[in-house]
C-alpha positions in Angstrom: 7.7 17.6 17.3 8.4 17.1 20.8 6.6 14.4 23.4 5.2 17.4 24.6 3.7 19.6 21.6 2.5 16.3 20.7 0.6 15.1 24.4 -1.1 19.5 24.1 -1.9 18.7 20.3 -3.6 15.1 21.2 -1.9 13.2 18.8 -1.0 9.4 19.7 2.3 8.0 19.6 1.9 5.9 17.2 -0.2 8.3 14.8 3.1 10.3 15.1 5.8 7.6 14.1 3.3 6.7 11.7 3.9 10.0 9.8 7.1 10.4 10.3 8.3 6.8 9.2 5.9 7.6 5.8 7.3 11.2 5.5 11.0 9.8 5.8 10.7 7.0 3.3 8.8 9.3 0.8 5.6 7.3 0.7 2.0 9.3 1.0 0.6 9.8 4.3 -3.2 8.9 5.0 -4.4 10.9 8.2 -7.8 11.6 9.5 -8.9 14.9 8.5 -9.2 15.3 12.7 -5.7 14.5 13.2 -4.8 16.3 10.0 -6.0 19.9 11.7 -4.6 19.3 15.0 -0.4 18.6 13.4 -1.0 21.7 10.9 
């Protein structure tokens, strides 16, 4: 996702390395079901 899909999706910086750090090390990911909607 780039810095600017994610500013028009409103998802923080940090919200995104969060998932990304989880997805890459293979652990679950716990989002807010708000958040959730806007990265599908």
């Amino acid at each position: 996702m780039t810095v600017e899909e994610r500013k028009a999706k409103h998802i923080n910086k940090s919200t995104l390395w969060y998932i990304q750090k989880h997805i890459k090390e293979g652990k679950k990911i716990k989002v807010y079901n708000k958040t959730k909607e806007r990265v599908e």
